[in-house]
MIZA-269689 format. One record per atom (N, C-alpha, C, CB): residue number from 1; residue in one letter; atom name; z, y, x. Coordinates in steps of 0.05 Angstrom, whole numbers, plus 5000, padded with zeros to 4 digits. Atoms other than C-alpha are relative to their C-alpha. Glycine has a CB too. Layout:
residues N
   n res atom   up north east
 NUM   A   CA    Z     Y    X
...
This chain:
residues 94
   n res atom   up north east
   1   X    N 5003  4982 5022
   1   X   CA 5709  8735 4858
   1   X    C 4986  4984 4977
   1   X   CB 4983  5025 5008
   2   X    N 5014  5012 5018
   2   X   CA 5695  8711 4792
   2   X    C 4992  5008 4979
   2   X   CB 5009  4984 4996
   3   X    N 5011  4987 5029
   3   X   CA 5657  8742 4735
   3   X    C 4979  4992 4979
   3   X   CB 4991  5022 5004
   4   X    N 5012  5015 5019
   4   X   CA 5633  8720 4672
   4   X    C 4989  5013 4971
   4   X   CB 5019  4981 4996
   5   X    N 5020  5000 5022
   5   X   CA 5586  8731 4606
   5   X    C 5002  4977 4980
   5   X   CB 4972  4999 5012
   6   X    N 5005  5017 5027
   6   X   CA 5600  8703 4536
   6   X    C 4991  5002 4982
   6   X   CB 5013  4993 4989
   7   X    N 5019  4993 5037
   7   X   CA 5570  8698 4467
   7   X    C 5017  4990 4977
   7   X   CB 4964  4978 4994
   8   X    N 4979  5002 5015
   8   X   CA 5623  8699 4423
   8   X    C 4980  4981 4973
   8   X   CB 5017  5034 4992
   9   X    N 4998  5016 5020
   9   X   CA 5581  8667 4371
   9   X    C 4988  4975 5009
   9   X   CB 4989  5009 4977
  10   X    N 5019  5027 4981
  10   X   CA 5550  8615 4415
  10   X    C 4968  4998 4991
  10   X   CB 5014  4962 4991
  11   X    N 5041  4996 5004
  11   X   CA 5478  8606 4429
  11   X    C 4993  4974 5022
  11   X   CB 4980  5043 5018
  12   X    N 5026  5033 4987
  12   X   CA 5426  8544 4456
  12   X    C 4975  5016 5003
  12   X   CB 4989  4965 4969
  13   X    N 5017  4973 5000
  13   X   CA 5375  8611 4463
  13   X    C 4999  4996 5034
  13   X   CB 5019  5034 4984
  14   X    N 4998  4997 4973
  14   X   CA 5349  8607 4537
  14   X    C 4993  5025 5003
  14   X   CB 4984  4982 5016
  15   X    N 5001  4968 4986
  15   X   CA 5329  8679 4538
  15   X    C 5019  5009 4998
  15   X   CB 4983  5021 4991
  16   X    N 4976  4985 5013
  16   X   CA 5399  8696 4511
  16   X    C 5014  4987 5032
  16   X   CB 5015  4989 4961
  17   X    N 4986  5012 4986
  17   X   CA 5426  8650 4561
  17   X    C 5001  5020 5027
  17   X   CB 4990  4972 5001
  18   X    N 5008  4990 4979
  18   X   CA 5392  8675 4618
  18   X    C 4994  5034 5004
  18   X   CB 4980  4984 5003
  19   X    N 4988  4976 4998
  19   X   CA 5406  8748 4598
  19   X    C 5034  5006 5011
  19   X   CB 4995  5009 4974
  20   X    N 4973  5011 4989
  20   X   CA 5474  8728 4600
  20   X    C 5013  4995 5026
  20   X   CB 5001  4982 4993
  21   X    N 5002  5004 4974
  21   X   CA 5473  8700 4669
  21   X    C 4994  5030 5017
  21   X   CB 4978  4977 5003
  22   X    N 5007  4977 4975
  22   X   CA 5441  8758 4704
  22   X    C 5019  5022 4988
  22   X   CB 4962  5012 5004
  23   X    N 4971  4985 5004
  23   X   CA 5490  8807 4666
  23   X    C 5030  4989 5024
  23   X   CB 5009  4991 4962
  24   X    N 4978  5015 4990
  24   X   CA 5547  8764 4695
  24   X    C 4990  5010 5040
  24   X   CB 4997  4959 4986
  25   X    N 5013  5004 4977
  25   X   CA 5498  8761 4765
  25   X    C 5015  5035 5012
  25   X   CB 4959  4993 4994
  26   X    N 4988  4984 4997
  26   X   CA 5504  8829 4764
  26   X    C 5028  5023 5003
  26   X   CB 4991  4998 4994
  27   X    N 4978  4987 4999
  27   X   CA 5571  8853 4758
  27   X    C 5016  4990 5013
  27   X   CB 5009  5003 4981
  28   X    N 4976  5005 4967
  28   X   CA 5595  8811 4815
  28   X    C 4988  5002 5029
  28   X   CB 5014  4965 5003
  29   X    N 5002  4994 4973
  29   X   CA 5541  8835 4861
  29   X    C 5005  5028 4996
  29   X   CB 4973  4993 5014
  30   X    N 4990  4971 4997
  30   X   CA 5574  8902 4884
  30   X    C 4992  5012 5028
  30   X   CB 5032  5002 4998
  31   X    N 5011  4982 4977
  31   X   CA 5549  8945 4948
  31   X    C 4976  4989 5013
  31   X   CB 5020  5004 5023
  32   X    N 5017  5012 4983
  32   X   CA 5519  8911 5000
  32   X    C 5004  4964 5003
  32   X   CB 5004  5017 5028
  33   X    N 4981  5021 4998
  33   X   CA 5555  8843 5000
  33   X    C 4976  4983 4983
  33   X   CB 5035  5005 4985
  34   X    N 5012  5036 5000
  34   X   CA 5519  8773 5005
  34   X    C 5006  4995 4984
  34   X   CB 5006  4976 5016
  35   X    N 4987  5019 5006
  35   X   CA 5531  8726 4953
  35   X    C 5002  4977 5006
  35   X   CB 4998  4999 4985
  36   X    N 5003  5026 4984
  36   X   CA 5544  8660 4980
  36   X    C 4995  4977 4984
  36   X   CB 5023  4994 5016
  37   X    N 4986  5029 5021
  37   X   CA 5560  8609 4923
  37   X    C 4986  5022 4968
  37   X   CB 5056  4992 5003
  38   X    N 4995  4992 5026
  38   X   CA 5540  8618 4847
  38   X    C 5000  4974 4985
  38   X   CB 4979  5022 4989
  39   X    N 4999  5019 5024
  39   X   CA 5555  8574 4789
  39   X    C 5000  5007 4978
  39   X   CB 5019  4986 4999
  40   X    N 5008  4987 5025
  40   X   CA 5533  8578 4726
  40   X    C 5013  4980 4978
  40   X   CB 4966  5004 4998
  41   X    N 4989  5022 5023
  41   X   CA 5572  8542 4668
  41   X    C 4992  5008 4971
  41   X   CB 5034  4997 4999
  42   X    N 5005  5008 5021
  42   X   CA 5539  8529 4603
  42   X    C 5013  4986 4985
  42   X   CB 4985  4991 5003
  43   X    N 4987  5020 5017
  43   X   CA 5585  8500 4550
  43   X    C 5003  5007 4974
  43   X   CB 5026  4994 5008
  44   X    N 5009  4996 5023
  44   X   CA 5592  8504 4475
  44   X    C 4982  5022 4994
  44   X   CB 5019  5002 4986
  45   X    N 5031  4984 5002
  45   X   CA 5520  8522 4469
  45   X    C 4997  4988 4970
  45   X   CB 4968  4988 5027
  46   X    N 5001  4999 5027
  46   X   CA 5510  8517 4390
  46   X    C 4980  5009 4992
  46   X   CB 5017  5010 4990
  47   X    N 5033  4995 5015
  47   X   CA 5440  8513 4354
  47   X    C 5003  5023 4980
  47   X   CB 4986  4970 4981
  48   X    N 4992  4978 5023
  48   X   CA 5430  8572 4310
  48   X    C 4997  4996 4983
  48   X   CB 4993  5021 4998
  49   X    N 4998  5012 5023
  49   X   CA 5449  8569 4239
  49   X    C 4968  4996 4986
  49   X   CB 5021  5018 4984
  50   X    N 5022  4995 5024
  50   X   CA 5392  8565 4188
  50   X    C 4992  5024 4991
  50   X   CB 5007  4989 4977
  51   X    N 4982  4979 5018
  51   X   CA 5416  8624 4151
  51   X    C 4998  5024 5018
  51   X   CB 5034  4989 4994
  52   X    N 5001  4983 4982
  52   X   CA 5397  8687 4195
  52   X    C 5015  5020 4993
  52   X   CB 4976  5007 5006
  53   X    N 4972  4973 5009
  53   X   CA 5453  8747 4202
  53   X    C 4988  5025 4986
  53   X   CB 5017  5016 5032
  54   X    N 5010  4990 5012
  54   X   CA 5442  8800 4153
  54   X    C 4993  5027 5021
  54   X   CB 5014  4999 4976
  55   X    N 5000  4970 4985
  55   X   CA 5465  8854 4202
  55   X    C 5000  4989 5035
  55   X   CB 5035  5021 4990
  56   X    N 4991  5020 4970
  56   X   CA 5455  8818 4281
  56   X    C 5013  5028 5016
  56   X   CB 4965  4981 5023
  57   X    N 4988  4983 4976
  57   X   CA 5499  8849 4335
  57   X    C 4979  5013 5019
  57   X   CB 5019  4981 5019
  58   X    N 5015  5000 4977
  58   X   CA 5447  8844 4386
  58   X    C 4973  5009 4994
  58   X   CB 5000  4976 5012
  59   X    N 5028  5003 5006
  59   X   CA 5382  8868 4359
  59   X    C 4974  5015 5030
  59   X   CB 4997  5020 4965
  60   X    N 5020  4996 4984
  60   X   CA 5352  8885 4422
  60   X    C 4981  4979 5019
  60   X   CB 5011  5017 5012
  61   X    N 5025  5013 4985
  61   X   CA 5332  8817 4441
  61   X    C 4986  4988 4983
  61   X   CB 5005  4982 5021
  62   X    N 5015  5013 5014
  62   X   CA 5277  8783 4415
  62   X    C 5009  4979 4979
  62   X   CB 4985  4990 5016
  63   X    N 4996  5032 5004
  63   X   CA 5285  8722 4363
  63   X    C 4980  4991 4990
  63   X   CB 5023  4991 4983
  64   X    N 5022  5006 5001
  64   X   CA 5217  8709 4350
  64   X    C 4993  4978 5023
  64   X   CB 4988  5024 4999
  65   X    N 5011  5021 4979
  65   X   CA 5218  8666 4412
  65   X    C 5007  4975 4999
  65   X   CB 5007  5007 5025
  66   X    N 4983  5016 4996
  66   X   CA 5264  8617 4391
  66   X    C 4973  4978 4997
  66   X   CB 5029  5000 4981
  67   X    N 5019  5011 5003
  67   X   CA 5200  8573 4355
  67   X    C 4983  4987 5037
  67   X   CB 4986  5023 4982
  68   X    N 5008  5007 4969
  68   X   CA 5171  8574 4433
  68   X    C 5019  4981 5013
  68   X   CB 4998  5027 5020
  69   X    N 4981  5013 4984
  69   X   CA 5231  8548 4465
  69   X    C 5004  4976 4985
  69   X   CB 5025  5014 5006
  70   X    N 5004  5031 5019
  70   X   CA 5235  8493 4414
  70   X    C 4977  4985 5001
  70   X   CB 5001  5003 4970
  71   X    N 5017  5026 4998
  71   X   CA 5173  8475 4427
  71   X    C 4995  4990 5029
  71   X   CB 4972  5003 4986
  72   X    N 4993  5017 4967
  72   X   CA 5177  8470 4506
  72   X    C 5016  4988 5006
  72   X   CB 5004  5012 5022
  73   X    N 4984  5015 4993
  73   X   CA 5238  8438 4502
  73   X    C 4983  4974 4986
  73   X   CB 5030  5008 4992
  74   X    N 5012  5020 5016
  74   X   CA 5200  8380 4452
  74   X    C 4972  4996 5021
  74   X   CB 4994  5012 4965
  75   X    N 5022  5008 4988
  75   X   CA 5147  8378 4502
  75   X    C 5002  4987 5035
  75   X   CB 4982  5026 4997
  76   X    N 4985  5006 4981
  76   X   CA 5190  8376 4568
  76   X    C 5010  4968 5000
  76   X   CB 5022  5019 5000
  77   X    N 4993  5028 4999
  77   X   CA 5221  8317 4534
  77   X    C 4991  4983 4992
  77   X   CB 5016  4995 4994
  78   X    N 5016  5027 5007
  78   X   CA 5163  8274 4517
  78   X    C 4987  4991 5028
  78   X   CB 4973  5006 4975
  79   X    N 5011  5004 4968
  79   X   CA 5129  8286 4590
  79   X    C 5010  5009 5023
  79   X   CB 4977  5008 5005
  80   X    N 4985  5001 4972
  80   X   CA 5178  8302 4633
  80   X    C 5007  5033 5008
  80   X   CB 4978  4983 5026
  81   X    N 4987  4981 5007
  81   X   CA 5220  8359 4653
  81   X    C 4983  5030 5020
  81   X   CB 5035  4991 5006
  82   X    N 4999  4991 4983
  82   X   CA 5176  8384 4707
  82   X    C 4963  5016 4990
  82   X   CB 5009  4978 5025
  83   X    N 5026  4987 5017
  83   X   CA 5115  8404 4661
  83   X    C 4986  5016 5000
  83   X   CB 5000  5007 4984
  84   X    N 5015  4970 5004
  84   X   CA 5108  8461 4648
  84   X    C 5035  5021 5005
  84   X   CB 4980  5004 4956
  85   X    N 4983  4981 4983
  85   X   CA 5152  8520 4688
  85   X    C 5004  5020 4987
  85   X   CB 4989  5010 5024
  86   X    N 5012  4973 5002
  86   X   CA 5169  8590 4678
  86   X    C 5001  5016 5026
  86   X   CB 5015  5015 4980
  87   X    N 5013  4982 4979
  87   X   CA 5150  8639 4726
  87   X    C 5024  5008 5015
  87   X   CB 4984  5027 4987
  88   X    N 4967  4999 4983
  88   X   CA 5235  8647 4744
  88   X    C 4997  4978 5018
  88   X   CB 5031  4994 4978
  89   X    N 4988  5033 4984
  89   X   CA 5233  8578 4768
  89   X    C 4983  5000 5013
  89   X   CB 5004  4969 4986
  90   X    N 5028  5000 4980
  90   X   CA 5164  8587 4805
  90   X    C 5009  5014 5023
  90   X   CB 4971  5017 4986
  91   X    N 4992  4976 4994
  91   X   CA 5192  8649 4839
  91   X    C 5028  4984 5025
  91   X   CB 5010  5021 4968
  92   X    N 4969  5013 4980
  92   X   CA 5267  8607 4864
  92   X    C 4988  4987 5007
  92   X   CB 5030  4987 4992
  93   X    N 5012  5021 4989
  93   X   CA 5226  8546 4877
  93   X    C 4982  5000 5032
  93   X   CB 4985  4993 4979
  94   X    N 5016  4983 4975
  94   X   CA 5186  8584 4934
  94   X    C 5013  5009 5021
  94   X   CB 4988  5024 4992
């Protein structure tokens, strides 16, 4: 079974991303049924313009966060990727 989650205008947004994903997560777990296998494909991921939309599609998620994620990614990649966590990855890592 294969089901999938896009962003028609493309996004580099890890909360968008990872809304995305569990949408997707969701709609291929159905009853009771295991999942065995998941893969997650990331591809034309596209920085957001400058220029913010007058009218956004989506206004129910945050974009106030993007500043944050720009700066943990800039901090990940001066000292390493294993830095500083979020509380998702604490959670699978266990």
């Amino acid at each position: 079974m294969t089901r999938q989650k896009t962003d028609r205008r493309g996004t580099a947004s890890d909360g968008r991303l990872f809304h995305l994903a569990q949408e997707a997560m969701l709609l291929a777990w159905k009853r009771r049924i295991r999942v065995g296998r998941l893969r997650l494909m990331a591809d034309r991921l596209a920085e957001p313009p400058a220029q913010l939309e007058l009218f956004p599609e989506d206004e129910s998620l945050p974009t106030d966060r993007e500043p944050l994620w720009t700066a943990l990614d800039q901090i990940r990649s001066r000292y390493g990727r294993g830095v500083i966590r979020t509380g998702r990855s604490l959670v699978e890592a266990a």
